[in-house]
C-alpha positions as CSV (number, residue, x, y, z in Angstrom):
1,X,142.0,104.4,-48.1
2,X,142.0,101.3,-45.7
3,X,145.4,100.7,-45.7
4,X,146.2,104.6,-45.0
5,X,143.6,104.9,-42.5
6,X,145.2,101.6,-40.7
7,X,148.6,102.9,-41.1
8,X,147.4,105.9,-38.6
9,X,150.2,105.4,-35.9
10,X,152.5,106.3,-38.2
11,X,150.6,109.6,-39.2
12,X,149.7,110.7,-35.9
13,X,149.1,112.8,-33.7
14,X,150.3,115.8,-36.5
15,X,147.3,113.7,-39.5
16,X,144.8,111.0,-39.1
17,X,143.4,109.7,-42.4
18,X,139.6,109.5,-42.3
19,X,137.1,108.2,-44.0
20,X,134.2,110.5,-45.5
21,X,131.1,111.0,-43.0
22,X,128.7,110.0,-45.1
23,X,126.3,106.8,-44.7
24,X,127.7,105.2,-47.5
25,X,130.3,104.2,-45.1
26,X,128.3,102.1,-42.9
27,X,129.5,98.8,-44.4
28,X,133.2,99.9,-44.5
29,X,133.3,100.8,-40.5
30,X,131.7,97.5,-40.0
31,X,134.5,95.7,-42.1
32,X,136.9,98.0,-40.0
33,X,136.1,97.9,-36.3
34,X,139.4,99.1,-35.2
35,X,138.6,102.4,-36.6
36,X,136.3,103.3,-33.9
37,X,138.2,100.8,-31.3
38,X,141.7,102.7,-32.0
39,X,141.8,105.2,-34.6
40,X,139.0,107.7,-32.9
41,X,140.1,107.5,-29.5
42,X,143.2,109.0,-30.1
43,X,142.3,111.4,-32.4
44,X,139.2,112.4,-29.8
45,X,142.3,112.5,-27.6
46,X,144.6,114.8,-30.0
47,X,141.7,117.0,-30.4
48,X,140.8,117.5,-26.5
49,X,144.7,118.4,-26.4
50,X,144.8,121.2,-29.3
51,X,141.8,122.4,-28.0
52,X,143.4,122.6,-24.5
53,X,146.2,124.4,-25.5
């Protein structure tokens, strides 16, 4: 799962690879701060764009 969810550039913007939203992921967005540095901008970003039309 890390390495797809690191590999996101490659996916994106058509997929982004995400982890379950559960709280059992705490420790793995801690081990992985450029998920919410990098990852979730731009898919925040994708989605504001879809949405937009």
């Amino acid at each position: 799962m890390t390495e797809t969810a690191r590999n996101w550039r490659a996916w994106a913007p058509r997929a982004f690879a995400l982890p379950h939203p559960s709280w059992r992921n705490t420790a793995w967005l801690k081990k992985n701060p450029w998920f919410q540095a990098e990852l979730l901008p731009a898919l925040r970003a994708r989605v504001r764009e879809v949405m937009d039309g």
